[in-house]
C-alpha positions in Angstrom: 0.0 0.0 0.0 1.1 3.5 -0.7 1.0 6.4 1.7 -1.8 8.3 2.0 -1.3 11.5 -0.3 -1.3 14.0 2.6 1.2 12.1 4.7 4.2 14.7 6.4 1.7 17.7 6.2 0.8 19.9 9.4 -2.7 21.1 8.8 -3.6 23.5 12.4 -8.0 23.2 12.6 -8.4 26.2 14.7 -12.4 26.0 13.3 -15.5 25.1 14.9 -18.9 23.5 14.5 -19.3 22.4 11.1 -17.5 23.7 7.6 -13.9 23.8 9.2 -13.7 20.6 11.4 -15.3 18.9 8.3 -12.5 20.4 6.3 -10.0 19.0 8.8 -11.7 15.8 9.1 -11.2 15.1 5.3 -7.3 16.5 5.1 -7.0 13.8 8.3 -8.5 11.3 6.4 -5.8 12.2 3.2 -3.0 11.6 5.4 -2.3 14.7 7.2 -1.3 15.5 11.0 -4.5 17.7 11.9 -4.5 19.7 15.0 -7.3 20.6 16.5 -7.1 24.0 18.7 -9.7 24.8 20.9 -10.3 27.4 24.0 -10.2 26.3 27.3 -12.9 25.4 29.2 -15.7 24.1 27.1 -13.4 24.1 23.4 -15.5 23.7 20.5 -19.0 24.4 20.9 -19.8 21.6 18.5 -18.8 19.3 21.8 -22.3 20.5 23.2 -24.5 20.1 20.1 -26.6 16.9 18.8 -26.7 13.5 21.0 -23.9 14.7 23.6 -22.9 12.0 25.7 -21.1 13.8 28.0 -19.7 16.5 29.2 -17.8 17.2 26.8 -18.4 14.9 24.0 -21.5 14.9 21.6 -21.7 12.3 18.3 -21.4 15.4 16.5 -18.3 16.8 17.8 -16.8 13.2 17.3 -17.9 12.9 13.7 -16.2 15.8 12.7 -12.9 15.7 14.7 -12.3 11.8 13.9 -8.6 11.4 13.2 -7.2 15.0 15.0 -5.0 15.6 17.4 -6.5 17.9 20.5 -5.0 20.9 22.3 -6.7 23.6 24.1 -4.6 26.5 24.6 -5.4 30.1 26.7 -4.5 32.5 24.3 -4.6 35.4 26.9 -1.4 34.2 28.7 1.6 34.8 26.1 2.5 31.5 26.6 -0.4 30.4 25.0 0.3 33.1 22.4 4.1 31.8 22.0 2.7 28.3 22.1 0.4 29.3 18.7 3.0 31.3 17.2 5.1 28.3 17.2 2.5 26.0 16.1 1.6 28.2 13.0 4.9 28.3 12.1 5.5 24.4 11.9 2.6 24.2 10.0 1.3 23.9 6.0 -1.9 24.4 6.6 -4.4 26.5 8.8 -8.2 26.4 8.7 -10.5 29.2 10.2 -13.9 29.7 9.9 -14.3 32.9 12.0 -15.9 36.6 10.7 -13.5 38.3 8.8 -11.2 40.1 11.3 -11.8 38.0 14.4 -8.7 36.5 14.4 -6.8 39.4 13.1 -6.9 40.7 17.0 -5.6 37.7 18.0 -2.4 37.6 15.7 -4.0 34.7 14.3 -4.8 36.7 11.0 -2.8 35.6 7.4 -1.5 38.4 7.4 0.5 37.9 10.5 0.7 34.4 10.4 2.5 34.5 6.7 4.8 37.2 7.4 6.0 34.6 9.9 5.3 31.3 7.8 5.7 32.3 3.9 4.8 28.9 2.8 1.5 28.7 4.8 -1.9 27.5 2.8 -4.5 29.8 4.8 -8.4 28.8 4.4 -11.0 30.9 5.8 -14.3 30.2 5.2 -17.3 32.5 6.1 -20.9 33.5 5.3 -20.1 35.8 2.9 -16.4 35.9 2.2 -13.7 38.8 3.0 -15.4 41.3 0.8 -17.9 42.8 -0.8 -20.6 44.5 1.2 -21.9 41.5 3.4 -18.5 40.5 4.8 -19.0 41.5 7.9 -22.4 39.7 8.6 -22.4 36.5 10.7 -24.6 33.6 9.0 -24.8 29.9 9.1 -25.5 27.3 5.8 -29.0 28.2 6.6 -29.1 32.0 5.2 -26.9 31.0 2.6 -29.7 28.3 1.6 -32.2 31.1 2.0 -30.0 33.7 -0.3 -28.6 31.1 -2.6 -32.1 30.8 -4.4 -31.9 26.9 -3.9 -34.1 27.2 -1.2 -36.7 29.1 -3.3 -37.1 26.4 -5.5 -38.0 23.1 -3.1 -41.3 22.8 -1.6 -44.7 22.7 -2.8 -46.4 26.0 -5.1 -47.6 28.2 -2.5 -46.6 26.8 0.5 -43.2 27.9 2.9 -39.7 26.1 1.4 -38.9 23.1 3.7 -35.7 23.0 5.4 -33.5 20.9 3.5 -32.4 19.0 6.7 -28.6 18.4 5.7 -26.0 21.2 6.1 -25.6 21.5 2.5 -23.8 25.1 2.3 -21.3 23.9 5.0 -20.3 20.2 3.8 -20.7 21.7 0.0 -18.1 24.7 0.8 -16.2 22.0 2.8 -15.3 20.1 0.4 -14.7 23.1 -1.9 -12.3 24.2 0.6 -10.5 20.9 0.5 -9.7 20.7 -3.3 -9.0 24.1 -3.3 -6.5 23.6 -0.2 -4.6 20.4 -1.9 -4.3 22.8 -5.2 -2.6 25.6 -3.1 -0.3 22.7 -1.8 0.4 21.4 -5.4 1.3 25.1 -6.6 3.6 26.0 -3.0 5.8 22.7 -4.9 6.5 25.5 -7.6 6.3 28.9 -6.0 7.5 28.2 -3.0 4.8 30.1 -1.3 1.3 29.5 0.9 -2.2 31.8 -0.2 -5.0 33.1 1.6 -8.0 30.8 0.5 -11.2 32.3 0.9 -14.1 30.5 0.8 -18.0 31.7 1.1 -21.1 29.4 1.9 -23.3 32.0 -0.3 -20.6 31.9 -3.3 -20.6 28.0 -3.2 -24.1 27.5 -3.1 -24.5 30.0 -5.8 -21.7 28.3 -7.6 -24.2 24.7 -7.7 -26.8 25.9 -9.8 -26.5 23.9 -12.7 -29.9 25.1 -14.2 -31.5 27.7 -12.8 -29.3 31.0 -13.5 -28.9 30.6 -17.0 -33.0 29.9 -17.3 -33.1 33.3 -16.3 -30.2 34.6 -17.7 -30.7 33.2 -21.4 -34.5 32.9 -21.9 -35.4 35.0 -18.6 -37.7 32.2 -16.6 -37.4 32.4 -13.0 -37.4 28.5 -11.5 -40.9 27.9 -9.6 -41.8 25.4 -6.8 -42.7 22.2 -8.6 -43.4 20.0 -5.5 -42.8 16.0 -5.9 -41.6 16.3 -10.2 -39.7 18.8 -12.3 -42.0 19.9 -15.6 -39.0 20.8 -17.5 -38.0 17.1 -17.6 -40.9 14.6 -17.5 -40.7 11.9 -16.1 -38.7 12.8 -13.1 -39.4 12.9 -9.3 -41.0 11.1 -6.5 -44.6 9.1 -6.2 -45.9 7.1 -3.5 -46.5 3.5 -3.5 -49.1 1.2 -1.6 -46.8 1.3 1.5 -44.3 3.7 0.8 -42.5 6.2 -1.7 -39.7 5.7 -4.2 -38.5 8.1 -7.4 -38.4 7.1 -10.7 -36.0 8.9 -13.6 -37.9 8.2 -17.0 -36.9 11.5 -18.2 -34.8 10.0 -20.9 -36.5 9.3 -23.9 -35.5 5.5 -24.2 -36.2 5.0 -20.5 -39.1 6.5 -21.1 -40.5 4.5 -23.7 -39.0 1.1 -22.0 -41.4 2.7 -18.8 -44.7 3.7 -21.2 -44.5 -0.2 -22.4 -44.1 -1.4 -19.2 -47.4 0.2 -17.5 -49.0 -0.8 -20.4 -48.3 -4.6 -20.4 -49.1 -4.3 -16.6 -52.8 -2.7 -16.7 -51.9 0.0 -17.7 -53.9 2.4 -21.3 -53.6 0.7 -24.5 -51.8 2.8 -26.9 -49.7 4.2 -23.5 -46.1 2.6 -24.4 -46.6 3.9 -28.5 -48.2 7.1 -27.8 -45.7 9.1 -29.5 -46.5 12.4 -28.4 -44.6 11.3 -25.2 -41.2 10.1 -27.1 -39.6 13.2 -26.9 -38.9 15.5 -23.9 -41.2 18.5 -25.3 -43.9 16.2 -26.0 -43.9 15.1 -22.3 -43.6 18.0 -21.0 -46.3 19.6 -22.5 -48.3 16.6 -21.7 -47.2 16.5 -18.1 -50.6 16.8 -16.4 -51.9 13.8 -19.0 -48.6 10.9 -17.8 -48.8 11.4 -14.5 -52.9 10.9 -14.3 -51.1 7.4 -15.9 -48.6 7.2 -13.3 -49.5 8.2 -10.3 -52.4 5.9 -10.0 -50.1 2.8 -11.3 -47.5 3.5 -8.9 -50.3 3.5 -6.1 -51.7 0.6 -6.6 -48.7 -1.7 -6.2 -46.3 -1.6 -2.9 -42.7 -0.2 -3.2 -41.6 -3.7 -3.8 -43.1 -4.6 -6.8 -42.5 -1.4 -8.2 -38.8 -1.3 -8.3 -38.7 -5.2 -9.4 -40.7 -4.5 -12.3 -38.9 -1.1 -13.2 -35.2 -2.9 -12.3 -36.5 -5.4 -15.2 -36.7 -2.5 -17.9 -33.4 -0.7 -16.8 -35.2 2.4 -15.6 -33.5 4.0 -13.2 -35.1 4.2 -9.3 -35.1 4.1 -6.0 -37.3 3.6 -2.5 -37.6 6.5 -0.5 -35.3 5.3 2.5 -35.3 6.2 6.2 -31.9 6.3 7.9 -31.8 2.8 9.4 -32.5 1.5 6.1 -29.5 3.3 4.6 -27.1 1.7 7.5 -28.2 -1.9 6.8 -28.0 -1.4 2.9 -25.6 -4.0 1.5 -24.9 -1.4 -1.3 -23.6 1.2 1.5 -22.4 -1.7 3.5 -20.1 -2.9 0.7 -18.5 0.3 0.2 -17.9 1.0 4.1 -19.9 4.1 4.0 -20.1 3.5 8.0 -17.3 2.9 9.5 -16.5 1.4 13.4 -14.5 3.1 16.1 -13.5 1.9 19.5 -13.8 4.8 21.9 -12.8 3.9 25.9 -15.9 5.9 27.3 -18.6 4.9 24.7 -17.9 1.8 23.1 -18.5 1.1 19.6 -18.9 4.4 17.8 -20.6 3.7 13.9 -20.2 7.0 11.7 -21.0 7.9 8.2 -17.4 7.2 6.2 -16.1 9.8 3.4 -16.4 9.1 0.6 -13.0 8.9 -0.3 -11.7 5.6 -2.3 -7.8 5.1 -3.4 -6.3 2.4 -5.6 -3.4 2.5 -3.5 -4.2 3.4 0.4 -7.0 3.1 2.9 -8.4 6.4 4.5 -10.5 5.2 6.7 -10.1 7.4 10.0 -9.6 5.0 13.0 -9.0 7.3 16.1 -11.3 9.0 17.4 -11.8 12.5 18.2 -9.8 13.5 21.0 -11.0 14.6 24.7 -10.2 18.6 24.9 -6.6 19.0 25.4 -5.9 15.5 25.0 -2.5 16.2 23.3 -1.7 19.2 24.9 1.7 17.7 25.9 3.0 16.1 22.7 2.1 18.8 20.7 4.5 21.3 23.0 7.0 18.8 23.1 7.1 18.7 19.1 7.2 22.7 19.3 10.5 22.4 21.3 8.8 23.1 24.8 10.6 21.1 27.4 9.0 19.1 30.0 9.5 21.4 32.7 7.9 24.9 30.5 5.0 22.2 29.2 4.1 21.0 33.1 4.3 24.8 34.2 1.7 25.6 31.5 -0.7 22.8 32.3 -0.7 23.5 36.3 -1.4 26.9 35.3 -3.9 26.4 32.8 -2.5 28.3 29.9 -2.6 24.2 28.1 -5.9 23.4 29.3 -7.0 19.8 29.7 -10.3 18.0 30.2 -9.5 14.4 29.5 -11.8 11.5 31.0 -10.3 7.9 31.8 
């Protein structure tokens, strides 16, 4: 097996809650030595948020900080400032996802941390980004949704837009942030030098339209509510079953017409499967309202089962509806160890969601789990050059601040 690609770099997580720790979860995953940095007392407040199991540990927290390496540091004690000076300069990478200017106060800033460390790869993501007029607003994946125009476009005509129940903004710029981070990495090999990265939830999510702005920019159509099917790409979208939902994608016209002949061998019109006013995607759009008085009633009358084993039989692509627990005991998932096991000494056996990450030639699947706040205070200092006495005098007097549980 080869190393994993990230193997011999620093990457300092001094993020919290979601987009950041994700993006040091997945750099951990690649290889690299993450250090998580969080203030004393009760660190990241992602440790408090979503099935905590203790006091100081929530599923969440341990999701997202699988892999890293903990410190908690005071940074009002220059100690603790030295300590983070030194830190920043031994590493490659360092993830922030503060307001713009937060961390400038706290010498933390890329400004000051690159005059010091040329060759550091500096991500911040925000809200809104370092400029332009909304910089300096706070915001979470939720307003970007809400800005985006994404969220305008789910839901049934008339009614509120759902909440889309996944942090898309944050895990959609996270991953963002990690390509663009192993690109700065990739072009340091030739320049020599790190770059201020900096990421926005609203730019990403506007980035993901792949429809909708040039509808309005090209033949000026603004995108409407549609509910459970799209009308600009019949047959497409989700219908409920005897004893359940599942989604169909006959949008294609030879799906489609493998789908017509199939409803009509199984009770469904004569004349449905060669009705050729539905063999192209004009003619079933425009006759939208006239399939799905077909399809919807089909659908119904069978259970989810039968459904999918008479649709599997024609190739046309779809899928049940499935709760969570379904999704865990999938063998599809299962195969592809999209959850993955961890031993932790407090809790047992921990099963998370796995990234989605697969390499040929090395396995990065995180096996440690996240660490107890300020779990490596003292090996961390010790790599910094701190020695044993300075590192005991800074955790007796909380400047390395520890809260680790047997």
């Amino acid at each position: 097996m080869q190393a994993r690609p990230l193997e011999g770099i620093r990457v300092v997580d001094y993020s919290h809650f979601l987009a950041g720790p994700y993006v040091g979860r997945c750099l951990a995953a690649l290889g690299a030595e993450v250090i998580k940095v969080e203030r004393p007392g009760t660190g990241d407040a992602g440790r408090q948020h979503a099935t905590v199991l203790d006091d100081q540990q929530s599923a969440y927290f341990l999701q997202l900080n699988m892999g890293k390496r903990g410190v908690s540091v005071n940074m009002k004690d220059p100690r603790g400032k030295e300590f983070m000076q030194r830190l920043c300069d031994s590493a490659d990478v360092f993830i922030e996802n503060y307001r713009p200017g937060a961390l400038d106060k706290l010498g933390l800033g890329y400004t000051d941390l690159s005059e010091r460390n040329p060759k550091l790869v500096y991500c911040s993501i925000s809200a809104y980004g370092h400029t332009g007029p909304d910089a300096h607003r706070a915001g979470f994946g939720l307003i970007a949704e809400a800005r985006s125009g994404i969220m305008q476009m789910i839901g049934n005509p008339g009614e509120p837009p759902p909440l889309m129940r996944i942090s898309l903004g944050d895990m959609y710029t996270g991953i963002h942030a990690v390509a663009a981070i192993n690109a700065a990495l990739l072009g340091r090999v030739k320049s020599g030098r790190g770059q201020h990265i900096d990421m926005a939830l609203y730019d990403t999510l506007v980035s993901m339209h792949e429809y909708a702005v040039q509808c309005y920019t090209m033949q000026g159509v603004l995108p409407e509510q549609t509910g459970h099917d799209m009308p600009t790409s019949t047959l497409y979208g989700v219908f409920r079953a005897a004893d359940g939902d599942l989604v169909i994608a006959a949008q294609v016209d030879d799906s489609w017409k493998r789908f017509a002949a199939l409803i009509e061998a199984n009770d469904g019109p004569a004349g449905f499967g060669a009705d050729a006013r539905f063999h192209n995607l004009n003619g079933r759009n425009a006759n939208r309202v006239e399939i799905l008085g077909v399809v919807k009633p089909w659908v119904a009358a069978r259970p989810v089962a039968q459904v999918l084993e008479l649709l599997d039989g024609v190739d046309v692509p779809c899928a049940k509806v499935q709760r969570i627990d379904e999704v865990l005991a999938d063998p599809q998932i299962v195969a592809r160890g999209m959850v993955i096991e961890q031993e932790h000494p407090r809790f047992g056996t921990l099963r998370l969601p796995n990234l989605p990450f697969r390499f040929s030639g090395c396995d990065t699947t995180i096996r440690e789990v996240g660490p107890d706040l300020g779990q490596h205070n003292a090996e961390v200092a010790q790599s910094l050059g701190f020695g044993a006495a300075e590192i005991d005098a800074m955790q007796t007097e909380g400047v390395l601040y520890s809260k680790v549980r047997p």
